[in-house]
TILOLO-177911 format. One line per field, with one value per residue (C-alpha): x negated, y negated, z negated; residue in one letter; residue number from 0. Coordinates in nm, 3 decimals, m for minus. Example, Ala and Ser with C-alpha at 12.3 -4.5 7.8 and 13.67 -1.06 7.14 Angstrom:
# TILOLO-177911
u [m1.230, m1.367] $
v [0.450, 0.106] $
w [m0.780, m0.714] $
res [a, s] $
n [0, 1] $
//
This chain:
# TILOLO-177911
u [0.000, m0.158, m0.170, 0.013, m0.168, m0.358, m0.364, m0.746, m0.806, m1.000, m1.328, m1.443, m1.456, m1.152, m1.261, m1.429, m1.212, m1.434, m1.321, m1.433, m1.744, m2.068, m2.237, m2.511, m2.853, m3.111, m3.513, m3.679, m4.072, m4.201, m4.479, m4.812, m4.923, m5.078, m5.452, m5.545, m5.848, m5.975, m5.933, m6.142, m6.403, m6.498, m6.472, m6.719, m6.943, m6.870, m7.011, m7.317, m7.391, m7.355, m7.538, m7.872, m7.877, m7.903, m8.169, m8.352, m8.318, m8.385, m8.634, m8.977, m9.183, m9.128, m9.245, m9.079, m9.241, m9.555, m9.330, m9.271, m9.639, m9.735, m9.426, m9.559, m9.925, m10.132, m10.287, m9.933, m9.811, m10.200, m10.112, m9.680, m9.853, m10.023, m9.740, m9.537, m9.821, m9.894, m9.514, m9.414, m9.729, m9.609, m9.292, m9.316, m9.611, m9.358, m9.084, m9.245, m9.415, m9.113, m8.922, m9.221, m9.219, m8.825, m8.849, m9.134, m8.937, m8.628, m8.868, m8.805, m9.219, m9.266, m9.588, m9.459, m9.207, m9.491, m9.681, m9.410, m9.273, m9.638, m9.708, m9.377, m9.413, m9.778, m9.713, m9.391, m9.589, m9.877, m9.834, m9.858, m10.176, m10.301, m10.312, m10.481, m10.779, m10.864, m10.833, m11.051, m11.293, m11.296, m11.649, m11.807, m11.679, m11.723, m11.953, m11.849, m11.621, m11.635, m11.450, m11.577, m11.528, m11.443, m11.692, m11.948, m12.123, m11.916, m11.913, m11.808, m11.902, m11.737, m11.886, m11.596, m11.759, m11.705, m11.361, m11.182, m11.152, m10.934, m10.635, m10.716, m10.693, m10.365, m10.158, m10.299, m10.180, m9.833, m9.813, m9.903, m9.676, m9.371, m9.328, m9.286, m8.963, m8.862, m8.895, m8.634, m8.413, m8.426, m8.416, m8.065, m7.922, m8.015, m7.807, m7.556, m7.448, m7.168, m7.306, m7.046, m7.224, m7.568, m7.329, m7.164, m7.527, m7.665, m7.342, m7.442, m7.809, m7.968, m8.320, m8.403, m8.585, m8.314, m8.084, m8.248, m8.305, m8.000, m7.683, m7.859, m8.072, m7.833, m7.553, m7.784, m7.881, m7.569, m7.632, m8.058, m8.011, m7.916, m8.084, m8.404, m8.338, m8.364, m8.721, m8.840, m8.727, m8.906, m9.212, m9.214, m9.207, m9.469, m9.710, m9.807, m10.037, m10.271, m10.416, m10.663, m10.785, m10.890, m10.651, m10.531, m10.101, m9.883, m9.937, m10.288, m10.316, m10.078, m10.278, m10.590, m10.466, m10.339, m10.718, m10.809, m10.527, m10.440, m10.181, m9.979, m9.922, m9.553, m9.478, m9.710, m9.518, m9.194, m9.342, m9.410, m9.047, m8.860, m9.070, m8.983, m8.623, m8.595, m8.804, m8.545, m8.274, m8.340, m8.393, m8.061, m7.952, m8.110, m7.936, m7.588, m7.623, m7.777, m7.513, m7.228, m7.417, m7.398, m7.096, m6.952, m6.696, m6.726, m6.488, m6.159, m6.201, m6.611, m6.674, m6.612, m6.952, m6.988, m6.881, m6.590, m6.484, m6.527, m6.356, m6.037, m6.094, m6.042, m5.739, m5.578, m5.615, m5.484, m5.212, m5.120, m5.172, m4.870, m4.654, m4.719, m4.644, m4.303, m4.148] $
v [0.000, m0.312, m0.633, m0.960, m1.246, m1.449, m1.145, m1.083, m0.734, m0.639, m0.390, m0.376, m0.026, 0.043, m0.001, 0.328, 0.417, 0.391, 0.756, 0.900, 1.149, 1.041, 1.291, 1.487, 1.364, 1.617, 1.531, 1.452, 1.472, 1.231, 1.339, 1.215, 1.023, 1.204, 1.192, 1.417, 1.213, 1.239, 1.617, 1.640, 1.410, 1.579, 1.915, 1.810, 1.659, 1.974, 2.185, 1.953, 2.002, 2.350, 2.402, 2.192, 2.327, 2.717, 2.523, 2.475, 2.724, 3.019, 2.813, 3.016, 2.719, 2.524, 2.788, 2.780, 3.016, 2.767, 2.476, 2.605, 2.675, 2.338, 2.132, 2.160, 2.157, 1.950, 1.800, 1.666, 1.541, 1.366, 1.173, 1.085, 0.934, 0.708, 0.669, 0.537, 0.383, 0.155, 0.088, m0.013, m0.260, m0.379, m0.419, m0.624, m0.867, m0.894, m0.979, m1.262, m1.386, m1.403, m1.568, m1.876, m1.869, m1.925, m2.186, m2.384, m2.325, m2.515, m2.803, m3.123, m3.156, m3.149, m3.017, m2.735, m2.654, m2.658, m2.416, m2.187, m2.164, m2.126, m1.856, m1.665, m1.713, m1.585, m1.243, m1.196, m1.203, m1.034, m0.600, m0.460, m0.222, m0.537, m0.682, m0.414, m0.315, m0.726, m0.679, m0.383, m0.516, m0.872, m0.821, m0.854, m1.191, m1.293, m1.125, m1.320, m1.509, m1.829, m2.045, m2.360, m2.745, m2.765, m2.839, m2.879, m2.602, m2.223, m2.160, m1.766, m1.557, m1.201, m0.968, m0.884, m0.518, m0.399, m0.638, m0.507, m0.111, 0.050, 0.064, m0.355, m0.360, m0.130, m0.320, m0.646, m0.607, m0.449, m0.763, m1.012, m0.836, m0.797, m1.133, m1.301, m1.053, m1.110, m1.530, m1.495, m1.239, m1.473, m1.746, m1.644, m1.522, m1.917, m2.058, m1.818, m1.961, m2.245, m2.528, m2.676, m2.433, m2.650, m2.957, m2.807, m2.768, m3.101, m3.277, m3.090, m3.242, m2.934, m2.888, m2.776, m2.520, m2.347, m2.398, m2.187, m1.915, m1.865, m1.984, m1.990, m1.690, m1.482, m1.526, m1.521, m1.133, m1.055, m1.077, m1.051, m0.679, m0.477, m0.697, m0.595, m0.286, m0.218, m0.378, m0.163, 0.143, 0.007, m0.049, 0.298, 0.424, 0.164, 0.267, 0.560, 0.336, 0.287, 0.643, 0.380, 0.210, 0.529, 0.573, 0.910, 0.915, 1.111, 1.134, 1.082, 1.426, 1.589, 1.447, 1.566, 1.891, 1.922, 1.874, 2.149, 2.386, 2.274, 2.604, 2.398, 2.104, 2.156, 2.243, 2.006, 1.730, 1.824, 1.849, 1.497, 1.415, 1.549, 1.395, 1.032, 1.133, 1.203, 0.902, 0.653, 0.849, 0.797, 0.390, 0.394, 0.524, 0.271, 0.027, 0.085, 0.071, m0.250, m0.367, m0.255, m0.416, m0.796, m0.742, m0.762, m1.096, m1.149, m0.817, m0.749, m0.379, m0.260, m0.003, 0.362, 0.607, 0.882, 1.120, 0.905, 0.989, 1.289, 1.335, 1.104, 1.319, 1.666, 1.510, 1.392, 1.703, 1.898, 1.710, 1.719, 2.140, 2.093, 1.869, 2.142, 2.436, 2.251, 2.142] $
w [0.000, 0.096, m0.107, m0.048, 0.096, m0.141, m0.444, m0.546, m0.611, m0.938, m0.826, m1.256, m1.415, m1.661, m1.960, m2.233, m2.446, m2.776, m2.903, m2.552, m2.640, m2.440, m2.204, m2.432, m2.350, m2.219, m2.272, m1.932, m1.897, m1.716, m1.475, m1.447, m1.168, m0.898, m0.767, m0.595, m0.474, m0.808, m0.894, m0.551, m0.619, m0.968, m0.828, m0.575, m0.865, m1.081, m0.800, m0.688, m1.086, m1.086, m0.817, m0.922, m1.275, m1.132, m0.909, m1.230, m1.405, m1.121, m0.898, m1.000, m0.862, m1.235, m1.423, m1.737, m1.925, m1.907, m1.941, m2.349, m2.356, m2.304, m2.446, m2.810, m2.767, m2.967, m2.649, m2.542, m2.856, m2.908, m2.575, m2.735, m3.061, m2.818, m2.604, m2.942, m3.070, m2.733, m2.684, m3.072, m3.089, m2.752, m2.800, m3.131, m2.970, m2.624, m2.811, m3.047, m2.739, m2.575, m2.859, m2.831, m2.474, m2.431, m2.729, m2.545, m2.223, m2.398, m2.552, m2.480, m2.430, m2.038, m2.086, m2.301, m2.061, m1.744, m1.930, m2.055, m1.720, m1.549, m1.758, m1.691, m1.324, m1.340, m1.496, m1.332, m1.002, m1.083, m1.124, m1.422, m1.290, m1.161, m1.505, m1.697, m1.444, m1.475, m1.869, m1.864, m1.667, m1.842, m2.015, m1.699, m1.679, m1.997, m2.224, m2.529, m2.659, m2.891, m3.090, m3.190, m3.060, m2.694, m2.453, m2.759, m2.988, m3.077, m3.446, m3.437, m3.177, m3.054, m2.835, m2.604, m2.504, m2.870, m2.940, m2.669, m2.729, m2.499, m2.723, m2.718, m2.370, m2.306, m2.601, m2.458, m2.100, m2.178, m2.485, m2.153, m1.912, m2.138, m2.322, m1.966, m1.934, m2.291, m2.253, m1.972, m2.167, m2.497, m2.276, m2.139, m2.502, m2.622, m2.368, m2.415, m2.749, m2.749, m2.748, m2.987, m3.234, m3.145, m3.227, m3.559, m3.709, m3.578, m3.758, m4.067, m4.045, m4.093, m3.972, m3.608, m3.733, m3.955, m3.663, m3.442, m3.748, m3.897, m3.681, m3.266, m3.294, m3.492, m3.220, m2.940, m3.001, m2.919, m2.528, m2.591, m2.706, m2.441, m2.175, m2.400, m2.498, m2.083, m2.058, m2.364, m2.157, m1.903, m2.115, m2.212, m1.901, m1.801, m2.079, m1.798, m1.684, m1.924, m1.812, m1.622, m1.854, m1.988, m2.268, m2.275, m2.340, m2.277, m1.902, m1.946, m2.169, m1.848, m1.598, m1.787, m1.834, m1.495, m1.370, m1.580, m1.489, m1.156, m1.134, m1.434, m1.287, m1.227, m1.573, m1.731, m1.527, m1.598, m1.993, m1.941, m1.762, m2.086, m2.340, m2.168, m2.130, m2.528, m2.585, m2.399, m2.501, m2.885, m2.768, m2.613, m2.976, m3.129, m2.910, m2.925, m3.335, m3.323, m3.078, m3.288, m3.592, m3.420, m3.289, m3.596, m3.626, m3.227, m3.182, m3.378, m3.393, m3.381, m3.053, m3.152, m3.240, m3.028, m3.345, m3.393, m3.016, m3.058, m3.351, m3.147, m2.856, m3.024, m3.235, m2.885, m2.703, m3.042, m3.012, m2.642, m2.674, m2.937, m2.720, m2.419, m2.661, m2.807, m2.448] $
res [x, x, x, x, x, x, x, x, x, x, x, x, x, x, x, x, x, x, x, x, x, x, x, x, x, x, x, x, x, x, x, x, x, x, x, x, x, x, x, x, x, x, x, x, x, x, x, x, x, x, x, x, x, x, x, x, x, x, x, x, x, x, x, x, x, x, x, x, x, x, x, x, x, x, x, x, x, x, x, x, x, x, x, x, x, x, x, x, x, x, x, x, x, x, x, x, x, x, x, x, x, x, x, x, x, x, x, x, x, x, x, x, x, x, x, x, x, x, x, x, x, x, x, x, x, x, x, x, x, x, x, x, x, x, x, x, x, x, x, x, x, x, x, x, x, x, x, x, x, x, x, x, x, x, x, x, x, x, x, x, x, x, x, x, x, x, x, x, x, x, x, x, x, x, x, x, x, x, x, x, x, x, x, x, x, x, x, x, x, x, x, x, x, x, x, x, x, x, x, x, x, x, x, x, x, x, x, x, x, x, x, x, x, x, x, x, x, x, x, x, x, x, x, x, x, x, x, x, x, x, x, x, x, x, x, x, x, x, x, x, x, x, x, x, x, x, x, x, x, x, x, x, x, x, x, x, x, x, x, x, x, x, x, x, x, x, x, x, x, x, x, x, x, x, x, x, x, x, x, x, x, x, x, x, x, x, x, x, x, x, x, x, x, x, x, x, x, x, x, x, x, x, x, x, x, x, x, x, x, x, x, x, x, x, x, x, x, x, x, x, x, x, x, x, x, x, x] $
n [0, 1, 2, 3, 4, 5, 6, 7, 8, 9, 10, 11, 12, 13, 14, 15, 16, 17, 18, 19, 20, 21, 22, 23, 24, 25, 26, 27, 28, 29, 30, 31, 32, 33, 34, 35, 36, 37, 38, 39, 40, 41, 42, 43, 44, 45, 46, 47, 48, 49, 50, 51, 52, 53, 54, 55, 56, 57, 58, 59, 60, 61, 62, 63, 64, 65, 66, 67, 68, 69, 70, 71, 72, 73, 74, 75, 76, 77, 78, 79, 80, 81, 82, 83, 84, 85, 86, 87, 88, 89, 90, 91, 92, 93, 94, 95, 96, 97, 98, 99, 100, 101, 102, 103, 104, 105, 106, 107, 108, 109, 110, 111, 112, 113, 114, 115, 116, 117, 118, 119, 120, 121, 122, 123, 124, 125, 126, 127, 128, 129, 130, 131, 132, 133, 134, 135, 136, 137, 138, 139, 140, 141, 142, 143, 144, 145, 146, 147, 148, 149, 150, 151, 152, 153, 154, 155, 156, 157, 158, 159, 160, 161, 162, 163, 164, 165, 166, 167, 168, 169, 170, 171, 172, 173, 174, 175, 176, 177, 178, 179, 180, 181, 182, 183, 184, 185, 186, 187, 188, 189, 190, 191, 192, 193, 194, 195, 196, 197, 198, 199, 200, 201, 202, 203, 204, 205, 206, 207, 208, 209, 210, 211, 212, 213, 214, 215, 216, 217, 218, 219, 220, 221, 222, 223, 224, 225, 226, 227, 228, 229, 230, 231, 232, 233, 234, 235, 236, 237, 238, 239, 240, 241, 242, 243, 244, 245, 246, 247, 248, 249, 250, 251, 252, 253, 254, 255, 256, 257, 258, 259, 260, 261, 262, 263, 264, 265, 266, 267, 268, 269, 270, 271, 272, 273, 274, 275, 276, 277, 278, 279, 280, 281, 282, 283, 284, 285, 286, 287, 288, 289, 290, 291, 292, 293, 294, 295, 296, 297, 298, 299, 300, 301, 302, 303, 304, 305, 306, 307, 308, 309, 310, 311, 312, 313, 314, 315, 316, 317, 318, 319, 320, 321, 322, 323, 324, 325, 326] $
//
């Protein structure tokens, strides 16, 4: 039956009755996104893993047996004392030379700044190796050295052949070569800071000195860690090369014993390989505790330790086995 002309026709639902029952509700799972990308990307990774650890372990050419023979010997942990001894001394010296060279490099002395930056740009240019053969070789430039009144008479007098043993020379080079990294790296953290933080303590009309100490520097390691933290792995790795300036380290004492038992030089190599690994391993450690330690009041909630991930990690997939079992 149609509708007179003019009569607007109602399209709303009749209204629910409020003693009608409701349909029962049934639980739904929702589904996961899928990626199949993904599942076929670690696969592939799971396999190319797979595949280079049976290389390893079934490849005769490393010779394992030898490889335990030599991991422990007192010739290869003589050469890691030096190793840690070189790098520790280094690292220390670097890092206070950097510290001075990024505070020059910030002074408001041009001349200060002209040699802080000449200095960086010097032994940033020049290679490492390049740096400790002219060290080692420095006596036959100068055969002593003086300290007295410039350009007039020396009151003490060192002979450089018996100052400059060869431990000298190695921590001396790596000392050089690192605090022109470090400057840069402490350099950055410095400028990092707010500079309404540089304001705060100059309304406060405390010293320059304590300024820098205990409100700049303090906030600045922050961002200086981990940008360090990569040149001391680096200067680990770099104290190889004090093997010529005949101090025997780590790869020295492989390198030596290679010559001697030229059939072990795989093993002795891959002796030295895992020694460096657990070496920059432990640093990286180090690292992310001392990051964690600063970051405390610049993060609401400090970054999880690996145990406590774990720990998270087995609670989560406890719990996900239970949903699973329950549905």
């Amino acid at each position: 039956m149609s509708e007179p002309p003019g009569t607007a026709v109602s399209t709303a639902e009749p209204p629910v009755r409020a003693d009608t029952p409701s349909p029962p509700l049934t639980a739904q799972r929702v589904q996961p996104l899928r990626r199949p990308g993904r599942w076929i990307v670690t696969a592939a990774v799971l396999v190319l893993v797979a595949q280079i650890l049976h290389g390893l372990v079934t490849n005769p050419f490393y010779q394992w047996d030898r490889f335990r023979y030599w991991f422990l010997r007192p010739a290869v942990l003589d050469g890691l004392v030096v190793t840690l001894e070189v790098a520790a001394l280094s690292a220390v010296l670097g890092l206070l030379g950097g510290i001075l060279l990024a505070v020059t490099r910030l002074s408001g002395s041009p001349v200060l700044r002209a040699a802080s930056w000449t200095y960086t740009w010097l032994f940033r240019s020049v290679p490492l190796i390049v740096v400790l053969i002219f060290l080692y070789n420095f006596s036959a430039l100068y055969k002593t050295l003086s300290l007295g009144v410039p350009f007039g008479p020396a009151f003490v007098t060192f002979d450089e052949s018996r100052l400059a043993t060869d431990m000298t020379i190695a921590v001396l080079g790596l000392s050089l070569n690192e605090a022109a990294y470090a400057a840069e790296v402490v350099r950055g953290g410095i400028l990092s800071v707010d500079q309404g933080q540089h304001e705060a303590a100059a309304a406060l009309g405390l010293p320059k000195g304590y300024q820098f100490r205990r409100i700049v520097f303090p906030q600045a390691l922050r961002s200086i860690t981990p940008n360090y933290v990569n040149q001391l792995i680096g200067l680990i790795k770099s104290t190889s090369l004090v093997f010529y300036v005949s101090l025997l380290d780590l790869f020295g004492s492989v390198q030596s014993m290679g010559n001697t038992y030229p059939g072990d030089i795989v093993p002795l190599l891959v002796v030295a390989t895992v020694w460096y690994l657990i070496l920059t391993s432990a640093v990286s450690v180090a690292q992310f505790y001392v990051e964690r330690y600063y970051a405390r009041g610049a993060t609401r909630t400090l970054p999880p330790t690996p145990l406590q991930k774990a720990r998270a990690g087995l609670a989560g997939l406890r719990d996900r086995l239970r949903r699973e079992a329950a549905v």
